[in-house]
C-alpha positions in Angstrom: 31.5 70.7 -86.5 29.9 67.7 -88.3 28.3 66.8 -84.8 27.0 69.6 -84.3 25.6 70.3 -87.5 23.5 66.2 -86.9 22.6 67.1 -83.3 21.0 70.4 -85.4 19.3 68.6 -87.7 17.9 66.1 -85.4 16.2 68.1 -83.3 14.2 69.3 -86.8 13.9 66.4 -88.2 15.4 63.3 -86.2 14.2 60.8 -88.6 16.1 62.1 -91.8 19.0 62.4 -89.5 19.3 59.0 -88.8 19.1 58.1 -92.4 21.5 60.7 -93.1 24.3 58.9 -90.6 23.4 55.5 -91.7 24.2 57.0 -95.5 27.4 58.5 -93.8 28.4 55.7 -92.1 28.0 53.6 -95.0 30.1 55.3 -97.3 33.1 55.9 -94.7 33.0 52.3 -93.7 32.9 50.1 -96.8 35.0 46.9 -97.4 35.5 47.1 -100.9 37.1 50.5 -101.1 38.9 51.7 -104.3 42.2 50.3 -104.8 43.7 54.0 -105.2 42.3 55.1 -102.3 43.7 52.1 -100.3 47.3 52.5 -101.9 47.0 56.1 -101.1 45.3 56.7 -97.9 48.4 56.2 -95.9 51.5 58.8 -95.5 54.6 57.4 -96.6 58.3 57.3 -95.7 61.3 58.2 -97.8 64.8 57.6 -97.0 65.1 59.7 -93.7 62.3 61.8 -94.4 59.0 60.7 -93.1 55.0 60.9 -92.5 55.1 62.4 -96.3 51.6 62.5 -98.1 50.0 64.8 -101.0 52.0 66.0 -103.5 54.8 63.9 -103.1 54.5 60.5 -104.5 57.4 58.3 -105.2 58.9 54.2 -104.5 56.0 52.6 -102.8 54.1 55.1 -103.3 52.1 55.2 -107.1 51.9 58.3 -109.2 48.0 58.6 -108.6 49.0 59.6 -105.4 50.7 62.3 -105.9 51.0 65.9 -108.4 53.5 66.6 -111.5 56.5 67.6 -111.0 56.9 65.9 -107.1 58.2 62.6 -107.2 60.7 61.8 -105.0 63.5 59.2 -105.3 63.7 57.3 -102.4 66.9 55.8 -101.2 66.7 54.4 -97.8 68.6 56.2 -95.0 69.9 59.1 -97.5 67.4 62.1 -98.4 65.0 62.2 -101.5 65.4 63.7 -104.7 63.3 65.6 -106.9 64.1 64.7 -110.2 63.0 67.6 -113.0 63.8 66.8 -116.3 68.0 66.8 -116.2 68.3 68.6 -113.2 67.9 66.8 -109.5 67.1 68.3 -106.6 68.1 67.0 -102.9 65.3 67.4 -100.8 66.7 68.2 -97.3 64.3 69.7 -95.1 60.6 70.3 -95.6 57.0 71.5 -93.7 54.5 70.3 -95.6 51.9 72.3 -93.4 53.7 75.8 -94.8 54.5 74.2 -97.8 58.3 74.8 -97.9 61.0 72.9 -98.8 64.5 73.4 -98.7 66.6 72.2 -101.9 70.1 71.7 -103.2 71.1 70.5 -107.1 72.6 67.6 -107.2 76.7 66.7 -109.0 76.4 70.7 -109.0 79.8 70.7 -110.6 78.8 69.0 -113.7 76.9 72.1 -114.9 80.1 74.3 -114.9 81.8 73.6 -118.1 79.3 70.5 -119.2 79.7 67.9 -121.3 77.8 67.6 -124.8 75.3 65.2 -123.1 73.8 67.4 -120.7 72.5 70.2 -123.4 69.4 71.7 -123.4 69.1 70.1 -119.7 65.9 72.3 -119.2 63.8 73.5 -122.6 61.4 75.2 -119.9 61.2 77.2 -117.1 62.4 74.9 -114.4 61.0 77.8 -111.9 57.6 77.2 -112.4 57.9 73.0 -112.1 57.4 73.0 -108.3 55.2 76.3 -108.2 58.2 78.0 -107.2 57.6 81.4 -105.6 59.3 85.2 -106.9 62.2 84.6 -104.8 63.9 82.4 -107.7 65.0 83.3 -111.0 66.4 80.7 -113.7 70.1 81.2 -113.7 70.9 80.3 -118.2 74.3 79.1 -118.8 75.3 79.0 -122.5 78.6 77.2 -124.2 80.7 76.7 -126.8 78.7 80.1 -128.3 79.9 81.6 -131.7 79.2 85.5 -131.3 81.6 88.0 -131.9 84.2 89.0 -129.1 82.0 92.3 -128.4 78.9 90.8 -127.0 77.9 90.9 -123.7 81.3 91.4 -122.3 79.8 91.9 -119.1 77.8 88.1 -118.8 80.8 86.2 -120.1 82.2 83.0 -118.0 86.0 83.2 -117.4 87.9 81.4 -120.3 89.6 79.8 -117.5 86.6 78.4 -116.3 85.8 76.3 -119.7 88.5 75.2 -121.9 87.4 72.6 -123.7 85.3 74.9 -126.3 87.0 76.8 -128.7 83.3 79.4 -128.5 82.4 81.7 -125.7 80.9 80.9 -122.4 78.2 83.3 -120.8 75.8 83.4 -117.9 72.3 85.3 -117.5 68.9 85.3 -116.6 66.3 84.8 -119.0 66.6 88.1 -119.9 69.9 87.3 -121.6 68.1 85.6 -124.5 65.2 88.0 -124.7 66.5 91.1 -124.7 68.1 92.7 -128.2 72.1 91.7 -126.7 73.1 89.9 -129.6 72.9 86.5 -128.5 70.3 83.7 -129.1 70.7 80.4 -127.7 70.7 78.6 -130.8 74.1 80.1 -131.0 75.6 78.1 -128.2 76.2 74.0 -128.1 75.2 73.6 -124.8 72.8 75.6 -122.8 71.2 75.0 -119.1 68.8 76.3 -117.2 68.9 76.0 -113.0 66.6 78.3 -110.5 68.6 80.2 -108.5 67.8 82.7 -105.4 67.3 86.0 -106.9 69.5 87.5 -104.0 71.9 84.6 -104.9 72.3 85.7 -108.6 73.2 89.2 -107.5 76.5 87.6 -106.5 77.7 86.3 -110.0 80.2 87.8 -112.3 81.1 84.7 -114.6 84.2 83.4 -111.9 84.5 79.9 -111.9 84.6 79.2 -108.1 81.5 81.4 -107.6 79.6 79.4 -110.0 80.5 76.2 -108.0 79.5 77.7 -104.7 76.2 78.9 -105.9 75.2 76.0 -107.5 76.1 73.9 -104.5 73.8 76.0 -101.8 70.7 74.7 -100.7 68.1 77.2 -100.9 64.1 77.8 -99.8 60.6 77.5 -101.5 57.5 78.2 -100.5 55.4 75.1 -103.4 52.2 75.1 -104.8 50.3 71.9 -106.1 46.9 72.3 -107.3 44.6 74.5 -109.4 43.6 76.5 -106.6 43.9 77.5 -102.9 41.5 75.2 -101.5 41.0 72.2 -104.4 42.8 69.9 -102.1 41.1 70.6 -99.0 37.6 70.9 -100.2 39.0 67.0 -101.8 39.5 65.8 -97.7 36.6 67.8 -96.2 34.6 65.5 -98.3 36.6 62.7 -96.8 38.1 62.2 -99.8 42.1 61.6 -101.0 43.9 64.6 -103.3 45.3 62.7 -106.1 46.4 62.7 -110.0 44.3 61.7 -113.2 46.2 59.5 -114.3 44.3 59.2 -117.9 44.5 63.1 -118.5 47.6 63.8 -120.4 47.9 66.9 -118.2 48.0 65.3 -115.2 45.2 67.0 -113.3 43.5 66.4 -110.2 41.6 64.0 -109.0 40.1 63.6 -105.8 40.3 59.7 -104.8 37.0 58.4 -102.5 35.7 55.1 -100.9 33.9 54.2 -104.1 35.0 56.3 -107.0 37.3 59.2 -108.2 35.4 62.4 -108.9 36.9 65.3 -110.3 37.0 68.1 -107.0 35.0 66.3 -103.9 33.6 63.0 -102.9 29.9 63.4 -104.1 28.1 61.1 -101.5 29.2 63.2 -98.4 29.5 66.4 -99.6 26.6 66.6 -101.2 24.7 64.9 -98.3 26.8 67.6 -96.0 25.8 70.5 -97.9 22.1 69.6 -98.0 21.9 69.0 -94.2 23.7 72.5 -93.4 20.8 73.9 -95.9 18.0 71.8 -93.2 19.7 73.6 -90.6 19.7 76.8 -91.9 
């Protein structure tokens, strides 16, 4: 495409076109490239997973390379985790050309009947950490809960299942503690939030052995990782590297090039790109 569009212009105008490539050529083959876009130019391995790149960041790899909310822990010869606040998340299989990833909480166990130290594991929507898609719902389960013996019968965990809290046990979706039912998390010692499949949810009635063998199944999502569809690719069509700001608080993007960061795409060549599609036109 971008030979096409030179061989174009130089038939018009062969002398700008030769100072366009030498431009070109310049910028793409510098010495002294930006440190961030040296570190980062490169896909990386971790544990058995390999040839990873943009979002995921993680062990060699620095944050400016990558987006919140997708460093990995890298351990070698076992799979990477996603760490989200509390919560972990195995990564086991993933196609970063779809952009799906398969996922399975880690120690799932811990979560039924947790100790004091793992409260308020998750104070927001964990779905929306990854850019989950509608397929998941946050599964809330509440603890050690003083209400009275009438309320929401129907969402309550077995006694069984918990006995080292004299208060009730219950599980929900977010609904639970939006809805007029009665209960309000501040109620209950110990309250997590884990996404869940919404088909997977369907399943629960508050049994014990059902929350352990929902908790421990992997399960599929389709992730998101910029502010648009195309803020990343417009990034490398302008032969630049998607990356993080590492100075905004927010973490935004950043589009890492040969000389510079710019904020979307690499201003040399795109601009220079732009202009000589305009000639040609």
């Amino acid at each position: 495409m971008v030979a096409h569009i030179l061989f174009l212009l130089y038939q018009h105008h062969p002398i700008i076109t030769i100072f366009l490539v030498l431009i070109l050529a310049s910028t793409s083959y510098g010495e002294d490239d930006n440190k961030d876009y040296r570190d980062c130019k490169k896909h990386f391995n971790c544990g058995v997973l390999s040839n990873l790149s943009y979002p995921f960041w993680g062990g060699d790899r620095p944050e400016v390379c990558g987006h919140k909310g997708f460093q990995l822990k890298c351990e070698e010869g076992q799979l990477p985790i996603i760490p989200s606040d509390k919560l972990e998340f195995r990564l086991s299989r993933l196609n970063q050309s779809s952009r799906l990833m398969t996922l399975q909480l880690v120690n799932s166990k811990d979560y039924i009947c947790p100790t004091q130290n793992l409260a308020n594991s998750s104070t927001e929507s964990d779905i929306h950490v990854f850019g989950y898609d509608l397929n998941l719902q946050n599964l809330n389960l509440l603890y050690n809960c003083t209400v009275p013996n009438s309320t929401l019968v129907q969402n309550r965990i077995s006694s069984s299942a918990c006995r080292k809290y004299s208060g009730s046990s219950f599980y929900g979706s977010d609904d639970i503690l939006e809805s007029s039912s009665g209960l309000h998390q501040t109620q209950c010692s110990v309250r997590i939030k884990i996404p869940i499949p919404v088909e997977t949810f369907r399943r629960l009635t508050g049994n014990r052995s059902e929350l352990e063998q929902v908790l421990r199944e992997e399960f599929n999502v389709s992730y998101k990782y910029d502010q648009g569809p195309s803020i990343c690719d417009a990034c490398m069509a302008s032969k630049g590297i998607c990356g993080t700001n590492l100075t905004d608080p927010n973490r935004e993007f950043l589009c890492l090039c040969r000389d510079q960061p710019f904020p979307f795409v690499c201003k040399v060549c795109f601009v220079l790109f732009v202009w000589a599609i305009k000639l040609v036109g």
